[in-house]
N, CA, C and O atoms as a GROMACS GRO file, in nm:
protein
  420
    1UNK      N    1  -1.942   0.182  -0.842
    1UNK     CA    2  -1.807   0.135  -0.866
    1UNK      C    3  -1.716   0.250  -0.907
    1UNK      O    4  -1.597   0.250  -0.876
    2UNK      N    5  -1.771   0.348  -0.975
    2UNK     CA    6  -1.702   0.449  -1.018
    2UNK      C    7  -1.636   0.567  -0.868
    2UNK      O    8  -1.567   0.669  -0.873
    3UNK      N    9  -1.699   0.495  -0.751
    3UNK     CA   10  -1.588   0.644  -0.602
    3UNK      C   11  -1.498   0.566  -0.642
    3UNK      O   12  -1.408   0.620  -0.705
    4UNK      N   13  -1.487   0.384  -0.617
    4UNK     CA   14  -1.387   0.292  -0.592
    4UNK      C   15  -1.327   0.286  -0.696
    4UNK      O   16  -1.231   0.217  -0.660
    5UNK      N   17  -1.312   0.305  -0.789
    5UNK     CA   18  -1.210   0.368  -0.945
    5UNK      C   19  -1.126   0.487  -0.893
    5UNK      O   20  -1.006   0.497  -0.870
    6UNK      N   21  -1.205   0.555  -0.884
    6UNK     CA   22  -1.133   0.695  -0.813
    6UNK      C   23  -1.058   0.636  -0.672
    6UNK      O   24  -0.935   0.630  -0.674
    7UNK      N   25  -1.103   0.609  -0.594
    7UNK     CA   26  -1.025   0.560  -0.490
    7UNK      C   27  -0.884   0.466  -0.524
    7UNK      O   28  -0.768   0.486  -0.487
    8UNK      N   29  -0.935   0.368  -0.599
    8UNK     CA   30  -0.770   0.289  -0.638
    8UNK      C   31  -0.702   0.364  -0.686
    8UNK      O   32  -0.598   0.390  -0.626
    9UNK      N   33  -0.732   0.439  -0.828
    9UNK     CA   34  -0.617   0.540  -0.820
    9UNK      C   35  -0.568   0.626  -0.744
    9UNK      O   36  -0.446   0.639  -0.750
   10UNK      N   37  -0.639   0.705  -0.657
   10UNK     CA   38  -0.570   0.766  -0.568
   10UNK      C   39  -0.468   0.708  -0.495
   10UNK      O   40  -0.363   0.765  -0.465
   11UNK      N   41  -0.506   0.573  -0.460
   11UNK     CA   42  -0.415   0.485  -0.380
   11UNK      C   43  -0.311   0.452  -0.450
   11UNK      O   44  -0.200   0.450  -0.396
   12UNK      N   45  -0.324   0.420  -0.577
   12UNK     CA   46  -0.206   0.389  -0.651
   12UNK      C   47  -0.089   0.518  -0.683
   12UNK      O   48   0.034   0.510  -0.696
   13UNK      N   49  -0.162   0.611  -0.687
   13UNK     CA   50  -0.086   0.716  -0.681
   13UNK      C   51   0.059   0.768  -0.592
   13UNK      O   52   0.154   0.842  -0.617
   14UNK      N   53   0.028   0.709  -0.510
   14UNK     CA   54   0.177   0.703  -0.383
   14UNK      C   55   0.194   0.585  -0.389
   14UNK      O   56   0.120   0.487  -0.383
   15UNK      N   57   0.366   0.613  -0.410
   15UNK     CA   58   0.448   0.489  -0.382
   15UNK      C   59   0.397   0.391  -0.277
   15UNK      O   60   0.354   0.278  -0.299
   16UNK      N   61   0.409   0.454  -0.158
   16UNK     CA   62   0.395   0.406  -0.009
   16UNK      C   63   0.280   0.340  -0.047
   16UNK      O   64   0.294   0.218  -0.053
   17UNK      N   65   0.158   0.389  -0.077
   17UNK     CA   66   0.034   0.290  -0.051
   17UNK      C   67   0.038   0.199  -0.160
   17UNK      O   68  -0.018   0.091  -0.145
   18UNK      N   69   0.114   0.234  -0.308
   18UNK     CA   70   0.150   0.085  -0.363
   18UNK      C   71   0.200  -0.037  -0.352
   18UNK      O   72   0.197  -0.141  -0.417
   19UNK      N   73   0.269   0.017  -0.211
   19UNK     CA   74   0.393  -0.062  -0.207
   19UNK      C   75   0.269  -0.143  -0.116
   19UNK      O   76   0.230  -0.249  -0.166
   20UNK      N   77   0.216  -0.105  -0.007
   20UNK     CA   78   0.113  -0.152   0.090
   20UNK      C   79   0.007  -0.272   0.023
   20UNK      O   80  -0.033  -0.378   0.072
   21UNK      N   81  -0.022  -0.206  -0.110
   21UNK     CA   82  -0.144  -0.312  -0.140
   21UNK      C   83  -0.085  -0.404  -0.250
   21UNK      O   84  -0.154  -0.498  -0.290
   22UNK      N   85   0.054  -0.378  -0.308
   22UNK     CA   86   0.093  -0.492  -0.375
   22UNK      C   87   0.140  -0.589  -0.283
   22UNK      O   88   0.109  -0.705  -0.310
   23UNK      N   89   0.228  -0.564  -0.151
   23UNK     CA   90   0.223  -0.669  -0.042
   23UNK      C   91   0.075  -0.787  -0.005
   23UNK      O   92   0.061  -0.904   0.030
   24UNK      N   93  -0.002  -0.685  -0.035
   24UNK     CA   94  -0.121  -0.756   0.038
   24UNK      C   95  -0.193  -0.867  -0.072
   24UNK      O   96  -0.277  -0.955  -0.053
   25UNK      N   97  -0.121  -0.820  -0.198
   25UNK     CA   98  -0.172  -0.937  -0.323
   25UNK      C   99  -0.092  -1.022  -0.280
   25UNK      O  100  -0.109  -1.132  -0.334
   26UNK      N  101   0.007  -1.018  -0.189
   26UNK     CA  102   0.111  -1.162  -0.224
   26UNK      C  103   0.090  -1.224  -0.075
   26UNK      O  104   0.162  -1.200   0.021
   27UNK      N  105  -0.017  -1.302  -0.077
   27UNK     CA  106  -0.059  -1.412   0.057
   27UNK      C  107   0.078  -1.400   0.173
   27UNK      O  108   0.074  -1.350   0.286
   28UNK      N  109   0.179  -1.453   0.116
   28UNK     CA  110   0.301  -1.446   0.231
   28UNK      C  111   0.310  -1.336   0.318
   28UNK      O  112   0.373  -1.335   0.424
   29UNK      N  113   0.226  -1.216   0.259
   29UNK     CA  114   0.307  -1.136   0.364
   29UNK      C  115   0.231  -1.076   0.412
   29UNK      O  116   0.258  -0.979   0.484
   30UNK      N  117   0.118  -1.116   0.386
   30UNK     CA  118  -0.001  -1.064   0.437
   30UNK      C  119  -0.019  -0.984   0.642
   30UNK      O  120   0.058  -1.049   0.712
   31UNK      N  121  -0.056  -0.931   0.684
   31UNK     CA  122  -0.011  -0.884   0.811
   31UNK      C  123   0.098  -0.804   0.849
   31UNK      O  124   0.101  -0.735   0.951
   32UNK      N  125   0.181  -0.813   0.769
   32UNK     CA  126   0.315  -0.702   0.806
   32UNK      C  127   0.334  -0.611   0.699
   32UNK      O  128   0.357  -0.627   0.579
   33UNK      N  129   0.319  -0.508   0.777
   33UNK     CA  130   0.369  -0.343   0.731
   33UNK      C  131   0.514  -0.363   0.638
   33UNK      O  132   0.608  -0.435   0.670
   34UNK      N  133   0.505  -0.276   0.512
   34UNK     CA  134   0.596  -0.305   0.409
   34UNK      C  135   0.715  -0.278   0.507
   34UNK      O  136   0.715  -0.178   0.579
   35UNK      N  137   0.802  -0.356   0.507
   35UNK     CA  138   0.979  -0.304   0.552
   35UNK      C  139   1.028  -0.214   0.451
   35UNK      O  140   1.103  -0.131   0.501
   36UNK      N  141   1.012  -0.200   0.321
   36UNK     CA  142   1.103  -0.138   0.273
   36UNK      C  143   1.083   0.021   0.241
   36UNK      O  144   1.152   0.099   0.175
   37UNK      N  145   0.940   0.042   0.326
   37UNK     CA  146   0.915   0.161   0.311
   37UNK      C  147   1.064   0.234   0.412
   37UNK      O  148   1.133   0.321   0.359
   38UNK      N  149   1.084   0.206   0.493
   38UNK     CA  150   1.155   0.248   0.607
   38UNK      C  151   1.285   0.279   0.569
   38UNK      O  152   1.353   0.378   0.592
   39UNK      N  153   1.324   0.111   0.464
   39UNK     CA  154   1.490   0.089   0.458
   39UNK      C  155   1.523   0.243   0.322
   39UNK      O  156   1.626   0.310   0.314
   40UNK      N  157   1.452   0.251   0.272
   40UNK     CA  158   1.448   0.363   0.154
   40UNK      C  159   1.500   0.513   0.190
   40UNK      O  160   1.554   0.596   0.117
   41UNK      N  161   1.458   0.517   0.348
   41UNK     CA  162   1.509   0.637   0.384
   41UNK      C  163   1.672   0.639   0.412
   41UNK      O  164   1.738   0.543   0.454
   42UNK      N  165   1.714   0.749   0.385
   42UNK     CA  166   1.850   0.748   0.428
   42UNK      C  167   1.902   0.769   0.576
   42UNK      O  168   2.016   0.730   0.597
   43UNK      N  169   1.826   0.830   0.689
   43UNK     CA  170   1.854   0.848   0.810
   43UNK      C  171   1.747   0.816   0.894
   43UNK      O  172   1.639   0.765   0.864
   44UNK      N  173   1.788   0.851   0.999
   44UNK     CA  174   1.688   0.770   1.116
   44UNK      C  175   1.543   0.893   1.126
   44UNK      O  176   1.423   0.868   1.134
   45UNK      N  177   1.617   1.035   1.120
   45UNK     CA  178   1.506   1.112   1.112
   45UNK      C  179   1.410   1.111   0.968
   45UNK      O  180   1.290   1.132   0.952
   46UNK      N  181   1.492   1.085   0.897
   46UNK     CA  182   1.398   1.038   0.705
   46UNK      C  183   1.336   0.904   0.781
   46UNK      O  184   1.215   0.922   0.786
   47UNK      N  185   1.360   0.814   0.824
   47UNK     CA  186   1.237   0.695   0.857
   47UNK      C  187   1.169   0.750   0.969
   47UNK      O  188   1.048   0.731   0.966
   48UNK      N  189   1.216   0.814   1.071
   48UNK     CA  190   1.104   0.880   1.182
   48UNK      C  191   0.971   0.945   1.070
   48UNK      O  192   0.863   0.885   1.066
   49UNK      N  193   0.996   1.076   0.981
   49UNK     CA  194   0.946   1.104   0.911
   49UNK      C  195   0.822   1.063   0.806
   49UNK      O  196   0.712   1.110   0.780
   50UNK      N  197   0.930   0.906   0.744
   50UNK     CA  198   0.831   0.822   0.667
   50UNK      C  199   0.747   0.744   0.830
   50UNK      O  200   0.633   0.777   0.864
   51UNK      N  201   0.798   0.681   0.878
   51UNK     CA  202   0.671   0.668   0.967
   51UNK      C  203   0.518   0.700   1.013
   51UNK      O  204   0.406   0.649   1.022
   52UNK      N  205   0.603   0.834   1.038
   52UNK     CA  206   0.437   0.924   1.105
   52UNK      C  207   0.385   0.986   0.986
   52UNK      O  208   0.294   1.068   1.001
   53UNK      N  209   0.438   0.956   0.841
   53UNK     CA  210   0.404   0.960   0.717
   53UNK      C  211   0.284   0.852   0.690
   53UNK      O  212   0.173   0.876   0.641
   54UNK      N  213   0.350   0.693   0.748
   54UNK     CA  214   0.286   0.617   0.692
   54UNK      C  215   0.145   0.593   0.834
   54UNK      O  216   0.040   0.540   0.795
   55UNK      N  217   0.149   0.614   0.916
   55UNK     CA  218   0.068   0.622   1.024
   55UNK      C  219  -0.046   0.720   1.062
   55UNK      O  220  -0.141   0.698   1.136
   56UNK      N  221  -0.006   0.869   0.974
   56UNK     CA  222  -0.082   0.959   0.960
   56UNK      C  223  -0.149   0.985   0.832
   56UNK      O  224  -0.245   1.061   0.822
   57UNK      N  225  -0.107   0.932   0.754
   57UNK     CA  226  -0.191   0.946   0.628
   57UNK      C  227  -0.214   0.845   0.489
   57UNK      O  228  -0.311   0.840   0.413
   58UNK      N  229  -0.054   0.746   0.487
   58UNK     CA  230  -0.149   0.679   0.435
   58UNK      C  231  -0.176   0.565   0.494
   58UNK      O  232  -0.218   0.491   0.404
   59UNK      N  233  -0.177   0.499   0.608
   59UNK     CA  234  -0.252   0.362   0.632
   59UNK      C  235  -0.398   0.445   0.680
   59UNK      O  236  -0.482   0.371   0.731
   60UNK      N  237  -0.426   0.554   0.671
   60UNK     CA  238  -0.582   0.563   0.727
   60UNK      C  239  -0.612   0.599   0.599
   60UNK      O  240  -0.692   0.507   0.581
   61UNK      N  241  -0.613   0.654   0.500
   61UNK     CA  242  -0.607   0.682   0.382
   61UNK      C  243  -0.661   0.571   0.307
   61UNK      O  244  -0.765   0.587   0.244
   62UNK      N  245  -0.589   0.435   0.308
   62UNK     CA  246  -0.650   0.346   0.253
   62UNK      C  247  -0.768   0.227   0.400
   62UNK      O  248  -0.860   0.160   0.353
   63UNK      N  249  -0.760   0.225   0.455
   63UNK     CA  250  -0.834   0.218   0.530
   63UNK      C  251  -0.972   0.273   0.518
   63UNK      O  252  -1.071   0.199   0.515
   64UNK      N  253  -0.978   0.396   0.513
   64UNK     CA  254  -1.092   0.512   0.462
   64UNK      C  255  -1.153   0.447   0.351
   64UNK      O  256  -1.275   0.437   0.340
   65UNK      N  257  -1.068   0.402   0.266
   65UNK     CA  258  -1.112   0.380   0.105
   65UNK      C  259  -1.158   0.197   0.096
   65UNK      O  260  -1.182   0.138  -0.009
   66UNK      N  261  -1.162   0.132   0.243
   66UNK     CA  262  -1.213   0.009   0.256
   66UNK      C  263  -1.085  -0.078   0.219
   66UNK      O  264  -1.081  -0.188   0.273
   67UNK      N  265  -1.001  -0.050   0.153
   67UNK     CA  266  -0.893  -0.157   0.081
   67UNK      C  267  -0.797  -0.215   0.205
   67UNK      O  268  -0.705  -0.291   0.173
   68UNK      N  269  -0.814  -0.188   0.320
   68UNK     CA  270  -0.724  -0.238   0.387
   68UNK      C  271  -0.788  -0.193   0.538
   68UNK      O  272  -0.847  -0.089   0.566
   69UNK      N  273  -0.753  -0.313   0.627
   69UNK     CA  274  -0.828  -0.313   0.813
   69UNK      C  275  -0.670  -0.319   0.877
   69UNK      O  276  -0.586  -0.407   0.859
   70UNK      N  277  -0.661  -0.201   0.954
   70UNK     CA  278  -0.527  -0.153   0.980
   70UNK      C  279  -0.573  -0.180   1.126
   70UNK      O  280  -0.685  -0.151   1.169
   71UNK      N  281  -0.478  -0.234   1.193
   71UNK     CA  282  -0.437  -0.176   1.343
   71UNK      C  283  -0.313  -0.132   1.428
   71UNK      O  284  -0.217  -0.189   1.480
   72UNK      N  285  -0.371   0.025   1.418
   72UNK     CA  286  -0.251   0.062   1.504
   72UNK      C  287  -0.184   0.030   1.585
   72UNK      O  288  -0.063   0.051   1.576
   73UNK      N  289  -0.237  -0.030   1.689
   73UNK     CA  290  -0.196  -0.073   1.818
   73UNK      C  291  -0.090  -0.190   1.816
   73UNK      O  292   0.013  -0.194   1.884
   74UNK      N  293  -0.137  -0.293   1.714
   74UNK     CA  294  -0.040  -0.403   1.650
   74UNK      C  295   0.034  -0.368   1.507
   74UNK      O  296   0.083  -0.451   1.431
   75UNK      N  297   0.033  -0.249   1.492
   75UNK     CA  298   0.044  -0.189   1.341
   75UNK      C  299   0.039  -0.357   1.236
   75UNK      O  300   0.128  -0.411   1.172
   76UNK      N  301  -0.069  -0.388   1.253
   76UNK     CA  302  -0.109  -0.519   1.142
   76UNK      C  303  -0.180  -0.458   1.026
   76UNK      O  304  -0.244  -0.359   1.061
   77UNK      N  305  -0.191  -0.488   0.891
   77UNK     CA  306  -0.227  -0.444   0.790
   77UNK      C  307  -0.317  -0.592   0.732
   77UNK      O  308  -0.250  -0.694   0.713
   78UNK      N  309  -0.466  -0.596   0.707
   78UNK     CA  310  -0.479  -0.691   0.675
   78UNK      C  311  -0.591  -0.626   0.547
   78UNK      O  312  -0.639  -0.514   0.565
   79UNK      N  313  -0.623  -0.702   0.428
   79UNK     CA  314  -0.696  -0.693   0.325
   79UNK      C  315  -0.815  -0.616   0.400
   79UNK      O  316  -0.830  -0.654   0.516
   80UNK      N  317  -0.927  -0.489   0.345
   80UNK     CA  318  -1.039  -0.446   0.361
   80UNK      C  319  -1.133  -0.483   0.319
   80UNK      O  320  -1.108  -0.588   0.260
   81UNK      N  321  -1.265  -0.451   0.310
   81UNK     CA  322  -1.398  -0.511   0.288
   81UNK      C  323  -1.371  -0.506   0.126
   81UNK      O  324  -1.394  -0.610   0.065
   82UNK      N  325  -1.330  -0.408   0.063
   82UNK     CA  326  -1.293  -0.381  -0.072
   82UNK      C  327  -1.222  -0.362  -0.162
   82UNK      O  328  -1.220  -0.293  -0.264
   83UNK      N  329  -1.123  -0.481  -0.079
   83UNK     CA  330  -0.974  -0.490  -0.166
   83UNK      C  331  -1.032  -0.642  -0.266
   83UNK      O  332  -0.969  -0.686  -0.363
   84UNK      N  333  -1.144  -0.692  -0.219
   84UNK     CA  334  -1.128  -0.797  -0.315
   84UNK      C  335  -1.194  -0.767  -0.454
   84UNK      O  336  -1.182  -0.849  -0.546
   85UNK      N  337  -1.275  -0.632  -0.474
   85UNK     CA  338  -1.307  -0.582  -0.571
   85UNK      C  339  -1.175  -0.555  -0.605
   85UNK      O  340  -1.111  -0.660  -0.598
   86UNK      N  341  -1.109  -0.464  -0.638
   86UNK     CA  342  -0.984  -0.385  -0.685
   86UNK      C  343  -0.876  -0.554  -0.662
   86UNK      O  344  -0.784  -0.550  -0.743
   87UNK      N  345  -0.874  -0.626  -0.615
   87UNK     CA  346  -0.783  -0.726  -0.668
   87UNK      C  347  -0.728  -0.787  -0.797
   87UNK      O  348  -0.614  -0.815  -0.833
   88UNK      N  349  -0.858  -0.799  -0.859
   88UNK     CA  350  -0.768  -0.856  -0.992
   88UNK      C  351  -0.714  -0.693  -1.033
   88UNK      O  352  -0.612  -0.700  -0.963
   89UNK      N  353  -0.710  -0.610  -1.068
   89UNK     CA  354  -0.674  -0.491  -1.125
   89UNK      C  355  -0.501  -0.508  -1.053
   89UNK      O  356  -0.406  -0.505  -1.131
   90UNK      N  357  -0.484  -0.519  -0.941
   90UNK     CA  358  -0.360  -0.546  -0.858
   90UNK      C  359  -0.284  -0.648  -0.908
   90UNK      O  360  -0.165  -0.650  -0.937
   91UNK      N  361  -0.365  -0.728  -0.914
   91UNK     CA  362  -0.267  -0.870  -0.972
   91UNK      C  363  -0.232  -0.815  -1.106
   91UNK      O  364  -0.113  -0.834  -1.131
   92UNK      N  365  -0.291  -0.759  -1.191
   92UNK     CA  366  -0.250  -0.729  -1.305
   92UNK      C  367  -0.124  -0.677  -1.291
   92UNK      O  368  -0.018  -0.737  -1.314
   93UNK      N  369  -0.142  -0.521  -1.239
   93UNK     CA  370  -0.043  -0.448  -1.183
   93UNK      C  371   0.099  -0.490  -1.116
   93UNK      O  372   0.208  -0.437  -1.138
   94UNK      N  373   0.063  -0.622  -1.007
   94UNK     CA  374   0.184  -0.655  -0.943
   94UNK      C  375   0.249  -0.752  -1.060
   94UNK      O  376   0.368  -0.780  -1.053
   95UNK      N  377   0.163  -0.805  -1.174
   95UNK     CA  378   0.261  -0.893  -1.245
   95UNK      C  379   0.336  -0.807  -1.356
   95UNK      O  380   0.395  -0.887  -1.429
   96UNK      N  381   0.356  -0.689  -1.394
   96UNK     CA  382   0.368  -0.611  -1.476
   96UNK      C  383   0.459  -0.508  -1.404
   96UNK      O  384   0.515  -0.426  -1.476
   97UNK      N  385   0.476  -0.504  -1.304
   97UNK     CA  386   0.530  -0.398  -1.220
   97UNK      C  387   0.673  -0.374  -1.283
   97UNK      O  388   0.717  -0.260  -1.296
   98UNK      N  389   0.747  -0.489  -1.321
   98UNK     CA  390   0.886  -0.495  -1.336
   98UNK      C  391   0.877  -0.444  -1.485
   98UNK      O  392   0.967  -0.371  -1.527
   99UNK      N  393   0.780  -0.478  -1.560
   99UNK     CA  394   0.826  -0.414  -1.686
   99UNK      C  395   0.804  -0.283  -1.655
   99UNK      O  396   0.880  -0.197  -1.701
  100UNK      N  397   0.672  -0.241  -1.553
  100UNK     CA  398   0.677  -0.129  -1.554
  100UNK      C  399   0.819  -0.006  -1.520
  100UNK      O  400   0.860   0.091  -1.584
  101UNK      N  401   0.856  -0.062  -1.405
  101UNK     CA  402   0.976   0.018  -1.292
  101UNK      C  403   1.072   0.026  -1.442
  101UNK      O  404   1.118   0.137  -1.469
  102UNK      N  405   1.101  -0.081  -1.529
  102UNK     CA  406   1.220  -0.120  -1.605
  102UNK      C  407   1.192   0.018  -1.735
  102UNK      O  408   1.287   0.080  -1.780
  103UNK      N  409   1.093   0.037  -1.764
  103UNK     CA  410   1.095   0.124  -1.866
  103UNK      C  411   1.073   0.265  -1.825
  103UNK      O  412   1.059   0.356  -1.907
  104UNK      N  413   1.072   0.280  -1.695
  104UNK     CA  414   1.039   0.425  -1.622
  104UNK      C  415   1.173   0.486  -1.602
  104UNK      O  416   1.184   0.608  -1.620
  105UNK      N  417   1.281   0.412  -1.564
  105UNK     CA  418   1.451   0.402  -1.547
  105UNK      C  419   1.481   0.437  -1.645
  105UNK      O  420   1.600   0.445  -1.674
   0.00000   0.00000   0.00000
């Protein structure tokens, strides 16, 4: 259990892949690639950028780390063999997030 400790944090460590696996705690949205990674950029070349950002390193990134079954081809994002370990730790996280963001400001 202790790579997969190391692994969630790593993952938690970038925005982008936070943003990826707190989507994936919330059933609704399960299958679609975060939108707001994209809207964050200011120009079309800053989202070209975050793109082959999020396509080259981190959706294989967590993929690698089991937490998430990606397909490129449909760019679908669905839960990994070992996101249901690291889940409750997420739920914690996604319910706390706002106090978190609120005292980081």
């Amino acid at each position: 259990m202790s790579q997969l400790n190391d692994e969630l944090f790593d993952a938690l460590a970038n925005e982008h892949r936070r943003r990826i696996l707190f989507d994936l705690v919330d059933e609704s949205r399960r299958g679609e690639l975060p939108v707001a990674i994209d809207a964050t950029q200011e120009t079309s070349d800053d989202r070209a950028a975050a793109g082959i950002e999020l396509s080259h390193v981190h959706l294989p990134k967590l993929e690698d780390y089991g937490l998430i079954d990606w397909s490129p081809g449909t760019d679908t994002v669905e839960t990994g063999p070992h996101f249901s370990d690291v889940r409750p730790i997420l739920e914690q996280l996604c319910d706390h997030q706002a106090v978190v963001t609120a005292e980081s400001a």
